[in-house]
C-alpha positions as CSV (number, residue, x, y, z in Angstrom):
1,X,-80.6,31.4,37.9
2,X,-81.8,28.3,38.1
3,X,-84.7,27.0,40.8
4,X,-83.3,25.4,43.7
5,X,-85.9,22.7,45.7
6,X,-83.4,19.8,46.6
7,X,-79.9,19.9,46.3
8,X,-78.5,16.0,46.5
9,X,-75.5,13.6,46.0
10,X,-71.8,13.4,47.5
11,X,-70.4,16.7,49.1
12,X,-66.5,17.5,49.3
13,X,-65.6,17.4,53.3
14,X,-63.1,20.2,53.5
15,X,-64.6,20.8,57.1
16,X,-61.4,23.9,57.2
17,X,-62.1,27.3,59.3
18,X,-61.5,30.5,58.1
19,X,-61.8,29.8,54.3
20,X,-61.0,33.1,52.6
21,X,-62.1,33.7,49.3
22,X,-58.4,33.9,48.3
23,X,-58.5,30.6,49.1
24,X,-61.4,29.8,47.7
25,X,-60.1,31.7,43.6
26,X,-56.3,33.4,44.4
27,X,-56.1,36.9,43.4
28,X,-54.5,36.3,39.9
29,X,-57.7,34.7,38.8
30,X,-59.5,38.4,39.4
31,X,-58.5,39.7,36.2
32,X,-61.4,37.9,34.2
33,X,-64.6,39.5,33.6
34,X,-66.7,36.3,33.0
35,X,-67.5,33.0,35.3
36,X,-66.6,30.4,32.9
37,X,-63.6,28.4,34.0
38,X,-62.8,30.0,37.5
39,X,-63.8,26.1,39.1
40,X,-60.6,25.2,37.4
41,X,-58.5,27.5,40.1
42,X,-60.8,27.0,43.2
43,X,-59.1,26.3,46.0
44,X,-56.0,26.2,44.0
45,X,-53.2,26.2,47.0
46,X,-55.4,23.2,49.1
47,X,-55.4,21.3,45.2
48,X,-51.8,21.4,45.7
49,X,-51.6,19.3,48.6
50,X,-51.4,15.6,47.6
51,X,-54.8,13.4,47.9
52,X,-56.8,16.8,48.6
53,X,-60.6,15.9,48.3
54,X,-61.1,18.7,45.6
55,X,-58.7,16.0,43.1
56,X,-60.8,12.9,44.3
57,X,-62.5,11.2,41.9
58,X,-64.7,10.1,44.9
59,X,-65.9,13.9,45.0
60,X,-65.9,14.5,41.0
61,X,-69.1,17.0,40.4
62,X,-70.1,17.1,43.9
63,X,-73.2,19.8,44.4
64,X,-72.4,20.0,48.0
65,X,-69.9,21.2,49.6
66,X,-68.9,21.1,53.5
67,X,-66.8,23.6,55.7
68,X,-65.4,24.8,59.1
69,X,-67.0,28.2,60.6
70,X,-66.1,31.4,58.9
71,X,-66.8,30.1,55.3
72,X,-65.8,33.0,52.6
73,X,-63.8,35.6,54.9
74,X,-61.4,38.1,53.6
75,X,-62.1,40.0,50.5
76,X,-65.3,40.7,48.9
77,X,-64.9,39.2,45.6
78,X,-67.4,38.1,43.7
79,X,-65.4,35.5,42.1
80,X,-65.9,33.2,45.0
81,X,-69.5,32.4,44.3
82,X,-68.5,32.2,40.4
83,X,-66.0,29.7,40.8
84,X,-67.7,27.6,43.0
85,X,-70.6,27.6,41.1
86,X,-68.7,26.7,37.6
87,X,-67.5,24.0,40.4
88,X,-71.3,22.6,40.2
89,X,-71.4,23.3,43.9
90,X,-75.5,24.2,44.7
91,X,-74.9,24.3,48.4
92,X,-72.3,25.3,50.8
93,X,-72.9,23.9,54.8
94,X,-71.0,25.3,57.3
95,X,-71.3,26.6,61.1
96,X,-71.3,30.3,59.9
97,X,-70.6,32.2,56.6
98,X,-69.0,35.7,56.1
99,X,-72.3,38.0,55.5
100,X,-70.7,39.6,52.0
101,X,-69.8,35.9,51.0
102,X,-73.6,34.8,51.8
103,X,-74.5,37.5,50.3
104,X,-72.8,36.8,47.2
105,X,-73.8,33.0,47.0
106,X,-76.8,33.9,47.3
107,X,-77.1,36.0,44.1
108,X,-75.5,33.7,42.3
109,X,-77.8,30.7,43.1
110,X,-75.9,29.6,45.7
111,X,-77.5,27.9,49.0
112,X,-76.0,28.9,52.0
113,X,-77.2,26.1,55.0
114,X,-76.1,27.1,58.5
115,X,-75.9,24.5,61.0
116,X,-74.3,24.0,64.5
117,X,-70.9,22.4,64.7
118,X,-72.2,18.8,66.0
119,X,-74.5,18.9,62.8
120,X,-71.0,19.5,60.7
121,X,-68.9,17.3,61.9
122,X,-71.6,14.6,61.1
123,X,-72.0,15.2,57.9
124,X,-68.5,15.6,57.4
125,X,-68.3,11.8,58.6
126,X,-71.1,10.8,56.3
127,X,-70.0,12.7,53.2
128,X,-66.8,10.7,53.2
129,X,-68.6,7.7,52.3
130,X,-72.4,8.4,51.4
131,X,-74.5,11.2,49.9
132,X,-76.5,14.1,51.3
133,X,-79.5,15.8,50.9
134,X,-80.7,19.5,51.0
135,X,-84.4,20.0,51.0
136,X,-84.6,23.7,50.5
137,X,-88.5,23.3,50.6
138,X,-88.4,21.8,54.1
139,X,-85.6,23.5,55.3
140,X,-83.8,19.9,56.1
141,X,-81.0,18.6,55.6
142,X,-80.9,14.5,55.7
143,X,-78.7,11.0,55.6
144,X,-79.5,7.7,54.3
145,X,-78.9,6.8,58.4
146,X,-82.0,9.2,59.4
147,X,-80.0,11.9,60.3
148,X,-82.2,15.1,59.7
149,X,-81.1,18.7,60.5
150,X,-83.5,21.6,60.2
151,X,-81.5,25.3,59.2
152,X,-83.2,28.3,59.0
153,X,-83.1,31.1,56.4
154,X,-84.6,34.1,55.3
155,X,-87.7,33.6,53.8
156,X,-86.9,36.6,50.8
157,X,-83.8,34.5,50.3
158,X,-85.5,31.1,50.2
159,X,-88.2,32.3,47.8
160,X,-85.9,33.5,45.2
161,X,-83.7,30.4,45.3
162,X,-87.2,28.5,45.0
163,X,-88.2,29.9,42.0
164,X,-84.7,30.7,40.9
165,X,-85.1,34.5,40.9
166,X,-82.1,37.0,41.2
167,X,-82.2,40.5,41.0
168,X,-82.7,41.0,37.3
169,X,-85.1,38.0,37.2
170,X,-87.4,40.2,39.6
171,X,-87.5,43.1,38.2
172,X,-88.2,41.6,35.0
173,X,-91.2,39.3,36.7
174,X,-92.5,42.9,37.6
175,X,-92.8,43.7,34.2
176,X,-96.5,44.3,33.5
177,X,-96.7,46.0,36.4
178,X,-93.9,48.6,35.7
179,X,-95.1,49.4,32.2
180,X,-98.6,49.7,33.6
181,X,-97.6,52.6,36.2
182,X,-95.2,54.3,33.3
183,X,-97.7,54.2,31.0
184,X,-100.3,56.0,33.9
185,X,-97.2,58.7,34.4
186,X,-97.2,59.7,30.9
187,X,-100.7,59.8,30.6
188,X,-101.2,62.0,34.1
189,X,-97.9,63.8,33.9
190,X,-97.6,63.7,30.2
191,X,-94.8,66.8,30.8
192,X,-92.2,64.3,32.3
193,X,-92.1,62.1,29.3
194,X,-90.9,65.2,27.0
């Protein structure tokens, strides 16, 4: 995973409730078992729609992404997260997230930023014409007009998107320390290694 400190530039205004993740990847995207391509069939019924933001060049490689409460009901599919990470999108803000779909962002490197509804709509007027910025260190997120909106998260959370730890990347920073403590078991309980 990589480290995430600032996540920064345009971010698509969808500003939609109730986003399900069958909205986000449809169901007949499932059957891979890799990430790479699933950004291609994101949000693949609201694409259809003429002069959608997802198709506007003004948005092309957009890190941030902006939506209604309820971000990532429905289903618990990983893919979600996968395809809108092969997106580029770093950062999702909305007024509230499903918990498995935070969840899910979340191990995949994805920033989850909840803010009230008067902080959304906001940003949903300055994204249409100006960037945004995410200070994950700060806990901010800021306009070039001075807007500034603080979110909170959970500190484990924060800390592993800092230094861009997942689950595997853990374990594996604990690896002195796990060969340490199996290398005391053999030598005090020699009988469990056999």
């Amino acid at each position: 995973m990589e480290p995430i400190k600032t996540v920064e530039g345009r971010a698509f205004p969808l500003g939609l409730k109730n986003v399900d993740t069958d909205v986000i990847i449809p169901a007949h995207y499932l059957k891979t078992i890799t990430r790479a391509g699933l950004g291609k069939g994101a949000f693949e019924t609201i694409r259809a729609e003429p002069g959608n933001v997802f198709d506007d060049p003004e948005y092309a490689g957009a890190p941030i992404l902006i939506a209604g409460d309820n971000f990532g009901c429905g289903s618990s599919r990983e893919h979600a997260a996968w395809a809108l990470g092969d997106m580029g999108v770093k950062a999702v803000i909305a007024p509230s997230f499903s918990d498995i779909f935070s969840g899910n962002a979340f191990k995949n490197g994805i920033l989850t930023v909840v803010l009230p509804q008067a902080a959304v709509d906001r940003l949903l007027e300055v994204a249409k014409t100006h960037p945004i910025a995410i200070d994950l260190e700060h806990c901010t997120v800021t306009t070039p007009f001075q807007d500034r909106f603080q979110f909170a998260i959970d500190p484990f959370r924060r800390d592993c998107l800092l230094e861009g730890l997942d689950e595997i990347g853990m374990t594996l920073a604990m690896d002195a320390k796990i060969s340490a403590y199996e290398d005391r078991i053999a030598r005090e309980r020699g009988w469990l290694a056999a």
